[in-house]
Backbone bond lengths (Angstrom), bond angles and torsions (degrees), N, CA, C in turn:
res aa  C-N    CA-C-N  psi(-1)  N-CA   C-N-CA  omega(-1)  CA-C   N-CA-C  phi
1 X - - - 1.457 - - 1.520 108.64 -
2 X 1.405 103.50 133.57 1.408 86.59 177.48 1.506 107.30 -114.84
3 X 1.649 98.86 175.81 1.893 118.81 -171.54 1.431 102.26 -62.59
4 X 1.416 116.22 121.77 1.236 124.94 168.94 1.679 122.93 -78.93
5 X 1.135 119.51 125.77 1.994 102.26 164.68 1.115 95.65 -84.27
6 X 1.420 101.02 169.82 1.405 135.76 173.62 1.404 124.42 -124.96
7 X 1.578 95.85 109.33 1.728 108.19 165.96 0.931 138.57 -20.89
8 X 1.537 116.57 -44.01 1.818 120.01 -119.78 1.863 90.95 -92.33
9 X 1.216 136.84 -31.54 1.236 122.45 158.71 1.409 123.79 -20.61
10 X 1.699 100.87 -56.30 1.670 109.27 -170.76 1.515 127.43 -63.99
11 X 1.294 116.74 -11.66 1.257 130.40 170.48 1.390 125.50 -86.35
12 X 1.036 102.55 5.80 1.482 134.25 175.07 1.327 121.06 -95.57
13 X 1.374 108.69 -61.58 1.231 140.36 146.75 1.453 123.35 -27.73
14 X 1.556 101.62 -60.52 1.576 109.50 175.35 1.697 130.85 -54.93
15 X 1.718 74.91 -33.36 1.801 88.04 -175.15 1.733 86.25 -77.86
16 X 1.374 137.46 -41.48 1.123 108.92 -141.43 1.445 100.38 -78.85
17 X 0.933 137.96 -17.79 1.875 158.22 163.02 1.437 109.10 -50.04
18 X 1.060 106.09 -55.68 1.599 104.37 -175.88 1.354 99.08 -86.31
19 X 1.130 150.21 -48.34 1.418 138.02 150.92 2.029 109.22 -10.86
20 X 1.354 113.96 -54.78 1.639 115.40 -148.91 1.679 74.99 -91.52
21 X 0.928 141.23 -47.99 1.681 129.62 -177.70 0.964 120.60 -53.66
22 X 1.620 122.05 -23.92 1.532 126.18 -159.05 1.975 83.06 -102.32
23 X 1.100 127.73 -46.03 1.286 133.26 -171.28 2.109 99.03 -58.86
24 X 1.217 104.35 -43.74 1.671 99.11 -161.43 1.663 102.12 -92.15
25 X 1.262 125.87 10.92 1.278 141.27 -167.26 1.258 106.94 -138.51
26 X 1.127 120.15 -16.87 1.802 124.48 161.35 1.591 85.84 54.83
27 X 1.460 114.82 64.92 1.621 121.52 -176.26 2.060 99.99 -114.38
28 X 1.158 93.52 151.48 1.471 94.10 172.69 1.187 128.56 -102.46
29 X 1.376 135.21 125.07 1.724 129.39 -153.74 1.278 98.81 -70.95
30 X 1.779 122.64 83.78 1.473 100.29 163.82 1.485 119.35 -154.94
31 X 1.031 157.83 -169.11 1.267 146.86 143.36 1.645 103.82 86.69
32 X 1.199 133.04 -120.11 1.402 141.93 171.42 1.428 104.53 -52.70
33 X 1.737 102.53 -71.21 1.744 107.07 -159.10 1.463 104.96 -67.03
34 X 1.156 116.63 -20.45 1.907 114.18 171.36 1.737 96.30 -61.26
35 X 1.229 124.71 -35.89 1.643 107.44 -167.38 1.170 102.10 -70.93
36 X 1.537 119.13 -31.82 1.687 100.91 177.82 1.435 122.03 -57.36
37 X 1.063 122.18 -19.19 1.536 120.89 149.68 1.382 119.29 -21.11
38 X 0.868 120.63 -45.74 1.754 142.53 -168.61 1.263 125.98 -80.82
39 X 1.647 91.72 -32.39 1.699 97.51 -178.66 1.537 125.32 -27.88
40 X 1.436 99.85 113.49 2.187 93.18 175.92 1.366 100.13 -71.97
41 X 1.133 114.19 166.14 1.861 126.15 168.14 1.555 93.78 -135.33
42 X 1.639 100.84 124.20 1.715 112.90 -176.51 1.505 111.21 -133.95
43 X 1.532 121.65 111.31 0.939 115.55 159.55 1.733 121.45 -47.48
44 X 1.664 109.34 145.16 1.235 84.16 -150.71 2.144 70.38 -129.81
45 X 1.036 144.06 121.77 1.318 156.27 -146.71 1.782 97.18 -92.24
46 X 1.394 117.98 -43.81 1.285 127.50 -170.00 1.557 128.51 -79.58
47 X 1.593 96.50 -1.06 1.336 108.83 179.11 1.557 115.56 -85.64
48 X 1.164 113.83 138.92 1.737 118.95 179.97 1.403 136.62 -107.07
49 X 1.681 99.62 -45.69 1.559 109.52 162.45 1.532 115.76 -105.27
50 X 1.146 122.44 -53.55 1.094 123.33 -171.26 1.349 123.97 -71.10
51 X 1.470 130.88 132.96 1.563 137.59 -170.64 1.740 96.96 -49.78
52 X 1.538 102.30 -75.65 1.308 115.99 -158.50 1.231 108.83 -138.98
53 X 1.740 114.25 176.27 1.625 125.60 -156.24 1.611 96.51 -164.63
54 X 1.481 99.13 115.29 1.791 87.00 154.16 1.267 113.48 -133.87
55 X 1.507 97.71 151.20 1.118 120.38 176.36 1.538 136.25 -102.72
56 X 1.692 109.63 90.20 1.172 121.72 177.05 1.239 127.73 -16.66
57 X 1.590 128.68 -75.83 1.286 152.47 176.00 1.568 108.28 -36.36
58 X 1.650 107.44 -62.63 1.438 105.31 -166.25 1.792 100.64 -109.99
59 X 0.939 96.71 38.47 2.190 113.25 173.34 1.160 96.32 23.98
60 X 1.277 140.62 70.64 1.197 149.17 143.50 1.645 135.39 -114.14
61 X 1.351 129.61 137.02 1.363 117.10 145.90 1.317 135.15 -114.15
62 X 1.425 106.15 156.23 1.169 123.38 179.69 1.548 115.29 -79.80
63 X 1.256 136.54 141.93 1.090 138.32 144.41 1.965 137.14 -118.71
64 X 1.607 122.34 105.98 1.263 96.85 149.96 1.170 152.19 -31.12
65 X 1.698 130.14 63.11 1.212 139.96 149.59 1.192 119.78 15.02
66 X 1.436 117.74 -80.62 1.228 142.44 -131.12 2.055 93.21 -85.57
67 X 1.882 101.74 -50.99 1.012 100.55 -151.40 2.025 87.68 -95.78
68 X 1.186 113.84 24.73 1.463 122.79 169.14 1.485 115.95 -113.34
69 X 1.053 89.85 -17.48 1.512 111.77 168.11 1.754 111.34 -60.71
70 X 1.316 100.19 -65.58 1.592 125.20 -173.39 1.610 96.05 -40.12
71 X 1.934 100.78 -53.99 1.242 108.51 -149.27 1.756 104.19 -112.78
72 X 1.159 138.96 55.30 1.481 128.81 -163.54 1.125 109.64 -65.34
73 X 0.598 151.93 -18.92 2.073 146.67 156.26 1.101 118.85 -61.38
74 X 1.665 117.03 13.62 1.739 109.44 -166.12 1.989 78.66 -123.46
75 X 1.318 107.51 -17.28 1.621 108.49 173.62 1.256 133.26 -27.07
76 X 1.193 121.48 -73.33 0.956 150.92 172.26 2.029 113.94 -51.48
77 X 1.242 121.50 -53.67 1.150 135.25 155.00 1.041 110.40 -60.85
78 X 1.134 155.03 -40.57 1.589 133.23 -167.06 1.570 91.69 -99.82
79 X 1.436 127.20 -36.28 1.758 110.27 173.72 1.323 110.04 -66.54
80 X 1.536 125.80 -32.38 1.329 114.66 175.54 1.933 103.40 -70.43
81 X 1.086 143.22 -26.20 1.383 145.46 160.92 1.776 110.07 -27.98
82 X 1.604 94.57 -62.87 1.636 110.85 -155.83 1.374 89.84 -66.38
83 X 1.227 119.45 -60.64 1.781 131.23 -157.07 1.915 98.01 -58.42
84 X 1.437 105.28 -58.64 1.587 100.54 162.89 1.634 116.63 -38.08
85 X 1.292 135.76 -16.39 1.384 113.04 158.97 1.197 112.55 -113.48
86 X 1.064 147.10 12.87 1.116 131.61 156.85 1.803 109.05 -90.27
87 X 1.461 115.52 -27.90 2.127 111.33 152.66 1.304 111.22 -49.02
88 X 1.240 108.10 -42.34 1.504 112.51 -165.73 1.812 113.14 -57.69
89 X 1.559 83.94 -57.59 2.608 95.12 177.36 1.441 105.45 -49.95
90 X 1.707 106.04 -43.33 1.665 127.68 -164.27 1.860 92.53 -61.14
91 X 1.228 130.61 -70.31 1.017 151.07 140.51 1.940 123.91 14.90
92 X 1.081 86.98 -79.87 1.967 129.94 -152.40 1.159 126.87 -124.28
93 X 1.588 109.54 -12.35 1.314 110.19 155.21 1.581 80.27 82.55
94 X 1.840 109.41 177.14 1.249 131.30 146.86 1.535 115.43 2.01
95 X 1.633 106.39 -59.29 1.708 121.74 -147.92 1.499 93.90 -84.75
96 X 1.436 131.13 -5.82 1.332 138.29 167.33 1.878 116.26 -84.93
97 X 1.324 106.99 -8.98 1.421 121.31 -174.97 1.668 99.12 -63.40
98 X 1.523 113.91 161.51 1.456 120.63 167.05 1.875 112.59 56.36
99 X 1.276 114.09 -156.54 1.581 115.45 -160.54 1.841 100.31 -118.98
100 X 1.339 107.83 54.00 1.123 100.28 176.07 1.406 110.02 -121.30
101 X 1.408 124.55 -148.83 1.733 121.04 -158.59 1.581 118.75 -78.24
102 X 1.687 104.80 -13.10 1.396 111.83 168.63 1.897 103.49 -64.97
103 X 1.249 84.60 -55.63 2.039 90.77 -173.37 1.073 99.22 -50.41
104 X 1.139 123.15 -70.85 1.569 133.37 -167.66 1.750 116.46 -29.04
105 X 1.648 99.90 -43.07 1.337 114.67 -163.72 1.688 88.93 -65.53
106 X 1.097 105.44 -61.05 1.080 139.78 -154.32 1.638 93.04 -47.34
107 X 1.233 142.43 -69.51 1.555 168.54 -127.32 1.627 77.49 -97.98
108 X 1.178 128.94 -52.13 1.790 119.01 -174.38 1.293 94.40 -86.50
109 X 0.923 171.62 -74.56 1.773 165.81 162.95 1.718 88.21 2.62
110 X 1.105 142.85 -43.64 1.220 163.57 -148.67 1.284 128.08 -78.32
111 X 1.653 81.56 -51.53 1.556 116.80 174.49 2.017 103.56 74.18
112 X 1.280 104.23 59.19 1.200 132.44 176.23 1.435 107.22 -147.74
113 X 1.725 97.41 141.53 1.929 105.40 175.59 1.656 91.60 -68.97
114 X 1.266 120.94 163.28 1.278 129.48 157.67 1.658 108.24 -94.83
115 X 1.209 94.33 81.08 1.485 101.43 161.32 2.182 128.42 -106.75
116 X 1.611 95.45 106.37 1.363 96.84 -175.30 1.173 106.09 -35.76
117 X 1.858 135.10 -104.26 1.308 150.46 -160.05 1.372 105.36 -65.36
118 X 1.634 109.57 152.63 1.406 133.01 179.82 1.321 91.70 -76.50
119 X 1.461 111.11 172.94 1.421 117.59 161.30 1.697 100.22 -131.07
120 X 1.307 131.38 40.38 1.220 128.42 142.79 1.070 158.31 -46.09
121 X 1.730 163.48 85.85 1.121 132.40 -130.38 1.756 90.58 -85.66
122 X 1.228 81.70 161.72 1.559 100.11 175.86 1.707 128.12 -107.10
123 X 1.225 122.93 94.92 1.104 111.60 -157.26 1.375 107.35 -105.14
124 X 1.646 121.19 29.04 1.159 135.99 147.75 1.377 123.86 -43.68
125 X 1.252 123.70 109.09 1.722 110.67 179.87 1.374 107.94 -65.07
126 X 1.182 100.53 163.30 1.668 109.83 179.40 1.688 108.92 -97.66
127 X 1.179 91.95 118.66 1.627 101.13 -177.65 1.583 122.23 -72.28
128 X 1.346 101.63 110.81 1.371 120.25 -163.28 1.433 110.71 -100.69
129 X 1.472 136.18 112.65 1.495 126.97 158.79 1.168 115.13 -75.07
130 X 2.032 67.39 149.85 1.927 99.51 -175.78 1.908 93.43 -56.72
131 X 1.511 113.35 159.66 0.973 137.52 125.22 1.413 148.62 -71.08
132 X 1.193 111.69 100.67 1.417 113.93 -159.85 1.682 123.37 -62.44
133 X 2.004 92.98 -58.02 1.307 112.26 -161.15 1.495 90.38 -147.24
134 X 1.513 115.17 174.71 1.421 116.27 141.07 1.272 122.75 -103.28
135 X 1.102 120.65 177.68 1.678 127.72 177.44 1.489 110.62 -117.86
136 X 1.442 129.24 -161.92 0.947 125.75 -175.50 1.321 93.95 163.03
137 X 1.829 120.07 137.56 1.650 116.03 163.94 1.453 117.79 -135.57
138 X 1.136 151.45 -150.69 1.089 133.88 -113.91 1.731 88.59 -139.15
139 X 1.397 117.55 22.68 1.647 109.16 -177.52 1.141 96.76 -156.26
140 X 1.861 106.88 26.21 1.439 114.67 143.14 1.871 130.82 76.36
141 X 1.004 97.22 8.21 1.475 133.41 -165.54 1.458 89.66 -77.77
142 X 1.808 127.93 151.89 1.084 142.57 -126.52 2.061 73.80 -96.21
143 X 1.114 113.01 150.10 1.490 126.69 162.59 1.676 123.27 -47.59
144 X 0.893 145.56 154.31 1.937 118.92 -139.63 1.942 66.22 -156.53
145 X 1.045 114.12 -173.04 1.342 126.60 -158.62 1.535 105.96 -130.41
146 X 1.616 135.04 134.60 1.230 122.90 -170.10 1.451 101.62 -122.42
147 X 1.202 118.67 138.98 1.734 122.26 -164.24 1.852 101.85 -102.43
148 X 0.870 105.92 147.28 1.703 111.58 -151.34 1.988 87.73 -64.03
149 X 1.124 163.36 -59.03 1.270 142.52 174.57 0.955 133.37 -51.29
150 X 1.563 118.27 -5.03 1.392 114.44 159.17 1.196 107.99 -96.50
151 X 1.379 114.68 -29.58 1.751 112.08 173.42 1.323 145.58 -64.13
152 X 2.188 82.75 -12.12 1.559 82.79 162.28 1.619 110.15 -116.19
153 X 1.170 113.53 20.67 1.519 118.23 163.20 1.438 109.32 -85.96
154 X 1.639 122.66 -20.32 1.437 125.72 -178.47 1.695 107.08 -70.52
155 X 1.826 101.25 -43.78 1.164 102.14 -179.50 1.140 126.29 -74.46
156 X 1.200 122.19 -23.49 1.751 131.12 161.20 1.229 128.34 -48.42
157 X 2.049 106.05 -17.94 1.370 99.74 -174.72 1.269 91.91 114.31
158 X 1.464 164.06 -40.77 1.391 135.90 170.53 1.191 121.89 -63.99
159 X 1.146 87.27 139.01 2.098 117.48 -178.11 1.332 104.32 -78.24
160 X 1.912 125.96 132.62 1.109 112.04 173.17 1.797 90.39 -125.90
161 X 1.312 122.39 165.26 1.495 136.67 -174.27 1.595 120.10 -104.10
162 X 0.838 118.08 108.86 1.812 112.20 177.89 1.813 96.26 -59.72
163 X 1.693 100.97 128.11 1.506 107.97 -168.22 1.868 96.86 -72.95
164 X 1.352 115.08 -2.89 1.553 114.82 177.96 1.251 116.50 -91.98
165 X 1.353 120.03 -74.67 1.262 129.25 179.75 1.515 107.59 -83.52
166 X 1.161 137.29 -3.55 1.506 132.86 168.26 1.664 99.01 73.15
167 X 1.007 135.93 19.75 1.353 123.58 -172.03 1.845 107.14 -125.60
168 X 1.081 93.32 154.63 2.043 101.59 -164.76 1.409 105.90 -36.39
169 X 1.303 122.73 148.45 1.197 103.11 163.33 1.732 107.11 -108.00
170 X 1.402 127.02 168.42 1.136 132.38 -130.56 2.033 114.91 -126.73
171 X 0.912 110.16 57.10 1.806 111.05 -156.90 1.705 96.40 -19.17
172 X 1.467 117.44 141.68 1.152 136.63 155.85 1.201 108.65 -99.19
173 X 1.421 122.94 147.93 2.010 122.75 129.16 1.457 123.38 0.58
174 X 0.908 115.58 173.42 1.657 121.97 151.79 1.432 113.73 -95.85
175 X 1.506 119.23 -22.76 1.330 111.48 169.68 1.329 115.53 -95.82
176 X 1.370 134.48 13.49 1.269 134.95 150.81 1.876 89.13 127.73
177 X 1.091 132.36 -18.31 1.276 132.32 -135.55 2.008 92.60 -87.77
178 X 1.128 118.69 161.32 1.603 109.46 173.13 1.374 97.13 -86.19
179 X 1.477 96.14 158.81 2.026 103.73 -170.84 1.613 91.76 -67.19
């Protein structure tokens, strides 16, 4: 089992942010920017590189746990990151989307640098596919490596094309040998 963080600070947090935006924008709590009120914050277990993710549509963020875990001082900054774009759409419409001068504005309103990327190490392994088979086609070219969903689409009966010679390509062995 692993060590869980805990949110429940950030909702605290959230309000106190959208509070100082609504104050320096002489904005009225209602309509869109009232839903940010709501925002869930979800550790999200499946994430590898990236800190965090939000999601406009269903007013939520995501958080890397695991790799906030490692790093708890990067917390606070990367949730203030996510929540900065969802002020930003609330905000700016569309033209507040992504890491441009709406966000930006937005992230110093904040009292945060607007900095895109974390500087975390990532001690996520890099997910590597199995090797199934090799291949091989008809203009003799060194054996290329077949990743197990295409290998079992080969065996099902789909045809794949050498992008050179246009001709089938041919499952090998793993030791190069024809089955």
């Amino acid at each position: 089992m692993r060590a869980r963080i805990s949110f429940d600070h950030l909702y605290a947090k959230r309000n106190e942010l959208l509070d100082l935006i609504a104050v320096k924008k002489n904005y009225q709590v209602t309509d869109q920017f009232g839903e940010l009120y709501k925002t869930r914050i979800i550790d999200n277990p499946r994430m590898r590189t990236a800190a965090g993710r939000a999601f406009i549509s269903d007013n939520k963020i995501e958080l890397n746990g695991k790799m906030l875990l490692e790093h708890p001082d990067e917390l606070e900054p990367t949730f203030v990151h996510e929540l900065a774009h969802l002020i930003s759409i609330a905000l700016y419409g569309a033209r507040g989307a992504g890491h441009g001068r709406y966000w930006r504005a937005t992230m110093r309103m904040l009292g945060q640098e607007p900095t895109r990327c974390h500087s975390m190490s990532e001690t996520a392994p890099i997910r590597r596919h199995r090797v199934m088979a090799y291949a091989i086609c008809a203009c003799n070219k060194a054996p290329f490596p077949i990743k197990p969903r295409r290998f079992a689409k080969i065996q099902k009966g789909v045809r794949y094309r050498c992008m050179t010679c246009f001709k089938s390509i041919e499952i090998v062995g793993k030791n190069g040998n024809a089955r």
